[in-house]
PyMOL Python script that loads the backbone (N, CA, C, O; Angstrom):
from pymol import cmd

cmd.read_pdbstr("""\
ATOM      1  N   UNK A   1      12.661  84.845   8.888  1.00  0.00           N
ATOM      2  CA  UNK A   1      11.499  85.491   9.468  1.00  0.00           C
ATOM      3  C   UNK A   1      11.655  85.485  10.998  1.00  0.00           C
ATOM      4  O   UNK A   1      11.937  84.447  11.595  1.00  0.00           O
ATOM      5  N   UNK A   2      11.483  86.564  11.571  1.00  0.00           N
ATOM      6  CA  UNK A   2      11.473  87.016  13.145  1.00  0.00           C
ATOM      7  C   UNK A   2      10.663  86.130  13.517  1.00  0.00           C
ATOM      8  O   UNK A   2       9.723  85.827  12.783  1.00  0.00           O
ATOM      9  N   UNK A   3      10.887  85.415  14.957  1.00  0.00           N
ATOM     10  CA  UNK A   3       9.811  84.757  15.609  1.00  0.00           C
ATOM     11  C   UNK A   3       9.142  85.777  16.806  1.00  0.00           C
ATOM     12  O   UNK A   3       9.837  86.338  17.652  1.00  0.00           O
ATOM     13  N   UNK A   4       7.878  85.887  16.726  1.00  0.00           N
ATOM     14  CA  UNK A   4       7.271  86.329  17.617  1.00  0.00           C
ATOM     15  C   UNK A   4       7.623  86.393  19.079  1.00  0.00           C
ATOM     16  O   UNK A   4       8.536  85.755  19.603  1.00  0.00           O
ATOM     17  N   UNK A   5       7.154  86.871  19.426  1.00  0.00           N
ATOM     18  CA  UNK A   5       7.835  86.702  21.644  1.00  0.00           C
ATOM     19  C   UNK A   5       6.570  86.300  22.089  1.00  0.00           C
ATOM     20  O   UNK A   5       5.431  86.675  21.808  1.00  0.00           O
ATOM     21  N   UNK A   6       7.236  85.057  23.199  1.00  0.00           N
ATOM     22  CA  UNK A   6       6.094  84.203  23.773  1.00  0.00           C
ATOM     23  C   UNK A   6       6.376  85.427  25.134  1.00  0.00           C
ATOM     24  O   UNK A   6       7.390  85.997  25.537  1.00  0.00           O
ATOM     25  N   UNK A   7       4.761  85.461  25.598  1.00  0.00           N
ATOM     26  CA  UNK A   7       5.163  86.348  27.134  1.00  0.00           C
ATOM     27  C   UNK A   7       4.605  85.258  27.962  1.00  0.00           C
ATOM     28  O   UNK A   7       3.816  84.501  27.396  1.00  0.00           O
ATOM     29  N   UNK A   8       4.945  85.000  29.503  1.00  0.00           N
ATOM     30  CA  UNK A   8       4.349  84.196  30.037  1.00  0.00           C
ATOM     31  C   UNK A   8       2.889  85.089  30.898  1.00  0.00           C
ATOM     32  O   UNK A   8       2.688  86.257  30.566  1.00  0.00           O
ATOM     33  N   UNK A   9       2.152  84.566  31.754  1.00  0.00           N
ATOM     34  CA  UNK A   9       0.826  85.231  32.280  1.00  0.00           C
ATOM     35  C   UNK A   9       1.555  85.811  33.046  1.00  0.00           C
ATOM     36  O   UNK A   9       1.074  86.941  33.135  1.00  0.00           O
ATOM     37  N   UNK A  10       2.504  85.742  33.720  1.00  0.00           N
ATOM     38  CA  UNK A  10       2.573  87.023  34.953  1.00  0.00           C
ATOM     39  C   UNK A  10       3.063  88.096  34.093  1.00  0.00           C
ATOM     40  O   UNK A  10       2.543  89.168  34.402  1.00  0.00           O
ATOM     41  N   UNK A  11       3.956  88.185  33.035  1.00  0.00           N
ATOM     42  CA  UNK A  11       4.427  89.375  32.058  1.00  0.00           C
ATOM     43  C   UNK A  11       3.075  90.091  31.310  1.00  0.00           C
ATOM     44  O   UNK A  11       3.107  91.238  30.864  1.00  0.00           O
ATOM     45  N   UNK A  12       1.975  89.276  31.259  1.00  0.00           N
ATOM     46  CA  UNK A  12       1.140  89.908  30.412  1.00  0.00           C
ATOM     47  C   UNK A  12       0.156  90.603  31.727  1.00  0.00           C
ATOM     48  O   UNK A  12      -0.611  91.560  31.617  1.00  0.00           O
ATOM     49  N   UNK A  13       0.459  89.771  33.014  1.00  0.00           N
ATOM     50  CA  UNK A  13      -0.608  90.478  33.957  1.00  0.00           C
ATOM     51  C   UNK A  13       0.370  92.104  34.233  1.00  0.00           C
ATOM     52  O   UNK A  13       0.123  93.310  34.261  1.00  0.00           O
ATOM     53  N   UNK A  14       1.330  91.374  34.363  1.00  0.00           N
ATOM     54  CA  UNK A  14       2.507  93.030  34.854  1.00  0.00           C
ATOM     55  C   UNK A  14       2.090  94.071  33.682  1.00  0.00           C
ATOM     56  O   UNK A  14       1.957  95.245  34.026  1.00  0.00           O
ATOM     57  N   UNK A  15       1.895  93.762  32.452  1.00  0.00           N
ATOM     58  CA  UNK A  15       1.684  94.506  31.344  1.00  0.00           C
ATOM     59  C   UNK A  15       0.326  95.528  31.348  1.00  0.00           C
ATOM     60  O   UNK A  15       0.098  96.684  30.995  1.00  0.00           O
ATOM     61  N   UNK A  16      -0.422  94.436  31.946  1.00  0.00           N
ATOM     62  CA  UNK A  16      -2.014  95.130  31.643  1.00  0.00           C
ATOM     63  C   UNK A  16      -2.319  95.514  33.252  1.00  0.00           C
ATOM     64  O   UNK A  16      -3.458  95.777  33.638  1.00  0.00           O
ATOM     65  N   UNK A  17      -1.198  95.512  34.097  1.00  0.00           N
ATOM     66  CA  UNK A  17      -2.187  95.822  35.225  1.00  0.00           C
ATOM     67  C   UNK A  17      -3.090  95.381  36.264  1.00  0.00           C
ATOM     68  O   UNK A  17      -3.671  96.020  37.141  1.00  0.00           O
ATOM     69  N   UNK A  18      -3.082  93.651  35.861  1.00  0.00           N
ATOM     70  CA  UNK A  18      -4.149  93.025  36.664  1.00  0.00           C
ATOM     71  C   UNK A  18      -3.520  92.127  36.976  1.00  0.00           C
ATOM     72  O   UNK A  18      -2.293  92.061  36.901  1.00  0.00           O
ATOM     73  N   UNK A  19      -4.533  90.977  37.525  1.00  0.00           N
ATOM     74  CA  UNK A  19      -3.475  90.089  38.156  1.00  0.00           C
ATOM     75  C   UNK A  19      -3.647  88.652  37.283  1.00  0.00           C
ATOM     76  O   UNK A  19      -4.466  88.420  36.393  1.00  0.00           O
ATOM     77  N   UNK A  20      -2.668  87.822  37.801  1.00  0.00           N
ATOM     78  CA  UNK A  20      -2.562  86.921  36.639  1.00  0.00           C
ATOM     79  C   UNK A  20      -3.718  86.136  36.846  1.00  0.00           C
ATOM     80  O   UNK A  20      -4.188  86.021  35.714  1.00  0.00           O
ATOM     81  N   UNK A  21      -4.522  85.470  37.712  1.00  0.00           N
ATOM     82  CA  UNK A  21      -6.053  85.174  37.899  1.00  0.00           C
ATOM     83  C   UNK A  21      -6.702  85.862  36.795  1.00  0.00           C
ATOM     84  O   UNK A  21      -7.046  85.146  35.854  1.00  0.00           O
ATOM     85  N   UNK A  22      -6.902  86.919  36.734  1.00  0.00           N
ATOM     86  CA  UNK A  22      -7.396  87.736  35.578  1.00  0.00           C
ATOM     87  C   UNK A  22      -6.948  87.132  34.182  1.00  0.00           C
ATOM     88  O   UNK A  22      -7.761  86.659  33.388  1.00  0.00           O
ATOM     89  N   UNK A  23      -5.721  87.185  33.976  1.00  0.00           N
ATOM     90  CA  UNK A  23      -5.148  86.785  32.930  1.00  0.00           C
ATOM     91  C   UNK A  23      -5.467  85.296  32.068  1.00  0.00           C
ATOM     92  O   UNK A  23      -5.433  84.988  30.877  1.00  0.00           O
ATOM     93  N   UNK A  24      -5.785  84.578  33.316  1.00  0.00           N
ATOM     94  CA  UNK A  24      -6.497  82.824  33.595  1.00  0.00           C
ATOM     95  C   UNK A  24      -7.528  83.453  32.761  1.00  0.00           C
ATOM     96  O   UNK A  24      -7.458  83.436  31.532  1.00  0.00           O
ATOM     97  N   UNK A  25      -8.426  83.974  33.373  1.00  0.00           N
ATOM     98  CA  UNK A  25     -10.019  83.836  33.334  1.00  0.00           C
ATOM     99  C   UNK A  25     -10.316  84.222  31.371  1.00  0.00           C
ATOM    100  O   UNK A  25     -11.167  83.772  30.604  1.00  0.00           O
ATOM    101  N   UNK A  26      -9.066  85.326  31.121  1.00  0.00           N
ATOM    102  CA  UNK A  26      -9.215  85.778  29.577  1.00  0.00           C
ATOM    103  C   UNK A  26      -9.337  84.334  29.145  1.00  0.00           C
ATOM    104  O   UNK A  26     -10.369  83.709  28.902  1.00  0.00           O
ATOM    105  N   UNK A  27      -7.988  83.896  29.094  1.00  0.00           N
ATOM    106  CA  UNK A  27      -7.820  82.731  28.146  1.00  0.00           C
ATOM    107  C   UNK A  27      -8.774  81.787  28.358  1.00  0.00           C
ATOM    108  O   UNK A  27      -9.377  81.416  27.352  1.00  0.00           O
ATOM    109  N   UNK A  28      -9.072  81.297  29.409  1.00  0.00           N
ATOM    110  CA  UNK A  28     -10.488  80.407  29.932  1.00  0.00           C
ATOM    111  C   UNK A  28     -11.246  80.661  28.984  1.00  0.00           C
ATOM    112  O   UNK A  28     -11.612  79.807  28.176  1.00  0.00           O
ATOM    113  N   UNK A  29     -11.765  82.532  28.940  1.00  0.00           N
ATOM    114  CA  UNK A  29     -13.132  82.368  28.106  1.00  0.00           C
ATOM    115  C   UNK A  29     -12.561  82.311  26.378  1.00  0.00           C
ATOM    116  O   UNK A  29     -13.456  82.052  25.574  1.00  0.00           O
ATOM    117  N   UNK A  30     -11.978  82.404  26.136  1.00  0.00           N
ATOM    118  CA  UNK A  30     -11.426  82.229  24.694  1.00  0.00           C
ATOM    119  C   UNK A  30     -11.495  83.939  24.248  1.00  0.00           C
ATOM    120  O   UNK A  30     -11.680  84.277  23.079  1.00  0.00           O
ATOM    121  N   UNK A  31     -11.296  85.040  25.499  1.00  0.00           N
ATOM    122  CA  UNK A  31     -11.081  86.398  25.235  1.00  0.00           C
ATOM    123  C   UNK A  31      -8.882  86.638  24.727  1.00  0.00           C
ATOM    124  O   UNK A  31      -8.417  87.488  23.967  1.00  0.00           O
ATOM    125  N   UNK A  32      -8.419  85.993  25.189  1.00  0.00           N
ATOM    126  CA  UNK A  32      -7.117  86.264  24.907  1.00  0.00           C
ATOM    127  C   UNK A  32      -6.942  85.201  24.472  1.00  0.00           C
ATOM    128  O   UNK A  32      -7.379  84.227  25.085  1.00  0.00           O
ATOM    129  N   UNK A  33      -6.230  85.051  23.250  1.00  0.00           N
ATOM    130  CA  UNK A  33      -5.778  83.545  22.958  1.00  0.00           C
ATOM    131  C   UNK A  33      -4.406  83.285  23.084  1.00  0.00           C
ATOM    132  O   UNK A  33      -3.485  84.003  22.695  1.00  0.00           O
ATOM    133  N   UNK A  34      -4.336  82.126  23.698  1.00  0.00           N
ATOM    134  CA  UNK A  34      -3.047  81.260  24.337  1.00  0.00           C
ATOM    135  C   UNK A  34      -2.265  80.259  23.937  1.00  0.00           C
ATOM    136  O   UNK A  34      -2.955  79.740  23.060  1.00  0.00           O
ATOM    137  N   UNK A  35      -1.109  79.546  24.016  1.00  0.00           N
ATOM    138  CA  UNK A  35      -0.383  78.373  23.617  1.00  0.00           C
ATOM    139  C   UNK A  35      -0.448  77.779  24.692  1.00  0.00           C
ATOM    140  O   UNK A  35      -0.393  78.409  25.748  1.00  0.00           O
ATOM    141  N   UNK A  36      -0.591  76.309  24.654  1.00  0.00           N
ATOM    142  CA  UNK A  36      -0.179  75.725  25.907  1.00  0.00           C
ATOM    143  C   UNK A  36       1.153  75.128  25.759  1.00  0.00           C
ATOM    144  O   UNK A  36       1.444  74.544  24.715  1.00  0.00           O
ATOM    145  N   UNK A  37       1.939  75.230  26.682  1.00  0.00           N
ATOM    146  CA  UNK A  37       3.522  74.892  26.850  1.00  0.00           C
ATOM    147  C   UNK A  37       3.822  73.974  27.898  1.00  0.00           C
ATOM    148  O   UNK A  37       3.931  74.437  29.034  1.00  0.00           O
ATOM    149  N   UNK A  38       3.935  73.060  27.760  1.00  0.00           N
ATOM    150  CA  UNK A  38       4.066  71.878  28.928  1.00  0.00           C
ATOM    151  C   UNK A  38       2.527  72.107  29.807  1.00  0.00           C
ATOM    152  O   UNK A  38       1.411  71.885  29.335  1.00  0.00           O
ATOM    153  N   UNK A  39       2.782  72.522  30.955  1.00  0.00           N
ATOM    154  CA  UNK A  39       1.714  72.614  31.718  1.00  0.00           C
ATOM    155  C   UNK A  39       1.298  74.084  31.575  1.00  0.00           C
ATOM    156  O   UNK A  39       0.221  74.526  31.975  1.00  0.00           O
ATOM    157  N   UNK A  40       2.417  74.917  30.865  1.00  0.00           N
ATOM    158  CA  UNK A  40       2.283  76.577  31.335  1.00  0.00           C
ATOM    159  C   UNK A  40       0.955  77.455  30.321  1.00  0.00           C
ATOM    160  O   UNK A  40       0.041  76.714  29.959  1.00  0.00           O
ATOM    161  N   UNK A  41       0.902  78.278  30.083  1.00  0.00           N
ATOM    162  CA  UNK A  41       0.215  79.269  29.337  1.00  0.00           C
ATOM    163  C   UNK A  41       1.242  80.193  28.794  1.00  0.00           C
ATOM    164  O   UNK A  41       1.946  80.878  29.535  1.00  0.00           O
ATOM    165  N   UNK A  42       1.338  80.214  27.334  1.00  0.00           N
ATOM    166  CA  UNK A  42       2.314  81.469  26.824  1.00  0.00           C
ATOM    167  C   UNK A  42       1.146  82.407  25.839  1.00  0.00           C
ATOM    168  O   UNK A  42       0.147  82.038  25.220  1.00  0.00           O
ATOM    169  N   UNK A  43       1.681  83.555  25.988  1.00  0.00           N
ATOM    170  CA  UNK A  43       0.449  84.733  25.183  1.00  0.00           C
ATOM    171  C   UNK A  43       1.617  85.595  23.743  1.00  0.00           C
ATOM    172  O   UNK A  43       2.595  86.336  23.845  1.00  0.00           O
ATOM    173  N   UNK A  44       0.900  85.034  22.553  1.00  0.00           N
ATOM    174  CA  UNK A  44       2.000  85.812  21.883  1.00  0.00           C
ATOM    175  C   UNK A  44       2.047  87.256  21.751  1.00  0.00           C
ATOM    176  O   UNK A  44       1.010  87.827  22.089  1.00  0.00           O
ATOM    177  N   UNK A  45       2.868  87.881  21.399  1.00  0.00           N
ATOM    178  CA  UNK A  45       2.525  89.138  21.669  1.00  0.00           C
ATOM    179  C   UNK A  45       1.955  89.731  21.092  1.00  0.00           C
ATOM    180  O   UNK A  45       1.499  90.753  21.605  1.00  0.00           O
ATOM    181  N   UNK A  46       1.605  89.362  19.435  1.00  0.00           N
ATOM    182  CA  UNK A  46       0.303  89.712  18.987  1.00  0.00           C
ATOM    183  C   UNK A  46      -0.962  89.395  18.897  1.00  0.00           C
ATOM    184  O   UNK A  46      -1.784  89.838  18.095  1.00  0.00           O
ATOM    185  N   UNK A  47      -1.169  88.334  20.039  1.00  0.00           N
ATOM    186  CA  UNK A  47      -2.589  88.255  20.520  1.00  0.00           C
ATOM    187  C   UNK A  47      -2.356  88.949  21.844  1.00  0.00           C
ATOM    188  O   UNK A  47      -2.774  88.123  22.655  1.00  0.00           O
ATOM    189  N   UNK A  48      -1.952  89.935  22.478  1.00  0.00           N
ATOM    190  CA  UNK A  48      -1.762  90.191  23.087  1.00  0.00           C
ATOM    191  C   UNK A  48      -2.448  91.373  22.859  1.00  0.00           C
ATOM    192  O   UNK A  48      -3.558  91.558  23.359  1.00  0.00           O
ATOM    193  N   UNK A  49      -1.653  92.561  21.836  1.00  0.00           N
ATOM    194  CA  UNK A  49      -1.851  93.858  21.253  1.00  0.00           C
ATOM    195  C   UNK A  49      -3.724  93.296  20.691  1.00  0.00           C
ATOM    196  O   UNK A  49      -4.762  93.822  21.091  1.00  0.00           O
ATOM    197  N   UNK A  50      -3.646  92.479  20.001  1.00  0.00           N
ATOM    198  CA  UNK A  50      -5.158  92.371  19.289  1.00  0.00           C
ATOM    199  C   UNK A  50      -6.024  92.198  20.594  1.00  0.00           C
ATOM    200  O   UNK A  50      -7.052  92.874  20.562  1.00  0.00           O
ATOM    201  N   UNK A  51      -5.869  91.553  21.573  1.00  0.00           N
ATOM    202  CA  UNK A  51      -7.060  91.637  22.725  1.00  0.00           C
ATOM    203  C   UNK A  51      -7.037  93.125  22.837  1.00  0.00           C
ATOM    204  O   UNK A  51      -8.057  93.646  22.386  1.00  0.00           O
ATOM    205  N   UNK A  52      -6.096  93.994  23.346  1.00  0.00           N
ATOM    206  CA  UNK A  52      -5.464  94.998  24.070  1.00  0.00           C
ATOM    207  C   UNK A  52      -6.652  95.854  22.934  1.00  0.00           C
ATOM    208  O   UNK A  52      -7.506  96.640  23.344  1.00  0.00           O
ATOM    209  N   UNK A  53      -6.502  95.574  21.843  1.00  0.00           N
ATOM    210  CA  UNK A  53      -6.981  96.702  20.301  1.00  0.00           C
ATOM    211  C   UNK A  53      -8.748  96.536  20.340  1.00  0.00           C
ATOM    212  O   UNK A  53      -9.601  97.323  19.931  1.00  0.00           O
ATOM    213  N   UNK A  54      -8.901  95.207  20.991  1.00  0.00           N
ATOM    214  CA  UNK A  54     -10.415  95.086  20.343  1.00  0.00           C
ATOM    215  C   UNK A  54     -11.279  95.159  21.606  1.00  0.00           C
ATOM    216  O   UNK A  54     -12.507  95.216  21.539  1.00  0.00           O
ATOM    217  N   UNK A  55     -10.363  95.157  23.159  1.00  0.00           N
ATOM    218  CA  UNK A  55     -10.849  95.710  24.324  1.00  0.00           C
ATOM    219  C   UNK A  55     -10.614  97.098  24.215  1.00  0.00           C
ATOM    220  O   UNK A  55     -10.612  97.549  25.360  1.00  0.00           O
ATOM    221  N   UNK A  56     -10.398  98.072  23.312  1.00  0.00           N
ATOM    222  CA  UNK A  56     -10.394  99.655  23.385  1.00  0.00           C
ATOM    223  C   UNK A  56     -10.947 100.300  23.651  1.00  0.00           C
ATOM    224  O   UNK A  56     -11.890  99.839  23.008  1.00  0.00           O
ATOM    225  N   UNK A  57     -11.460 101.350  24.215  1.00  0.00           N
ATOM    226  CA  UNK A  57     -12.848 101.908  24.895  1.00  0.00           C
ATOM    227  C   UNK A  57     -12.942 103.754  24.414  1.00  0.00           C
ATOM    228  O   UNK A  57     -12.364 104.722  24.909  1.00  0.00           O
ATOM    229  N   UNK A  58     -14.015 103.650  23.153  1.00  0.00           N
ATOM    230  CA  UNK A  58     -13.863 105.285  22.476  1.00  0.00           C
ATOM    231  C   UNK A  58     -13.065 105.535  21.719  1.00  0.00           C
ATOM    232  O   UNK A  58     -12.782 106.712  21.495  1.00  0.00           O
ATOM    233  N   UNK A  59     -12.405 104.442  21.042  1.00  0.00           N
ATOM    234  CA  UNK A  59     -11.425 104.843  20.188  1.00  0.00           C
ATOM    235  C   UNK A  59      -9.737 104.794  21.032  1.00  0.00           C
ATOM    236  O   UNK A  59      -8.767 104.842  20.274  1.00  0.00           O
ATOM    237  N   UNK A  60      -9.611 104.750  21.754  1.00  0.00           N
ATOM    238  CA  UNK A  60      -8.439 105.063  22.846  1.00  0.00           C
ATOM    239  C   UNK A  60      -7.886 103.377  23.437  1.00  0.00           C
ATOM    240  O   UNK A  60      -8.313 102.371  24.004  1.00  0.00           O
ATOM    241  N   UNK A  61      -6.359 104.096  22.686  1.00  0.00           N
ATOM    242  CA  UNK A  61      -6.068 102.186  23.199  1.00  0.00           C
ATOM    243  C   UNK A  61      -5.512 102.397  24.787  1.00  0.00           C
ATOM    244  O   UNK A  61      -5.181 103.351  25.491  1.00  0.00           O
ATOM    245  N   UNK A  62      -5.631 100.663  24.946  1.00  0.00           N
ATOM    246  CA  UNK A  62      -4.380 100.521  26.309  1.00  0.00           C
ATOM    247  C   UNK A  62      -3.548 101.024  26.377  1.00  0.00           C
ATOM    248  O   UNK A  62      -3.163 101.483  25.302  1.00  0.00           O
ATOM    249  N   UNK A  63      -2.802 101.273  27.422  1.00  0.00           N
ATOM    250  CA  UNK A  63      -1.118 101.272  27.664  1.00  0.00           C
ATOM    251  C   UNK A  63      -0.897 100.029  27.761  1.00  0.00           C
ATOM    252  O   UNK A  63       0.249  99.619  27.947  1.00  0.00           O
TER     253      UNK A  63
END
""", "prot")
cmd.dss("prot")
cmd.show_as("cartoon", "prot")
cmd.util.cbc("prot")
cmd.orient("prot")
C-alpha cells in the first residue's frame, strides 16, 4: 500500500497561496488537520484536498 505524502506548512502555504502563519492558525483551530513531527507540523495530503473540498465556495474547488 502507497504511503501518503507528508507536505510540510510552507509547501501547503506555497500551495494555497497564503502564508504559513495562516497555515498555523488552520491547524490551531482544528480547520486543517495535522501530524506533529518532532517539533514540526506535517499536513497529509489528503487532509489537505479535504480542507481544500469542504472550504469550496458555490460548488467550485481550489486550485
Amino acid at each position: 500500500m502507497p504511503r501518503e505524502r507528508l507536505l510540510t506548512v510552507a509547501e501547503v502555504a506555497d500551495h494555497m497561496r497564503v502564508s504559513s502563519m495562516t497555515v498555523y492558525r488552520l491547524i490551531k483551530a482544528g480547520s486543517l488537520r495535522a501530524v506533529r513531527v518532532g517539533k514540526n507540523y506535517r499536513i497529509r495530503t489528503g487532509d489537505l484536498d479535504a480542507y481544500l473540498q469542504s472550504s469550496s465556495v458555490n460548488g467550485t474547488e481550489h486550485a
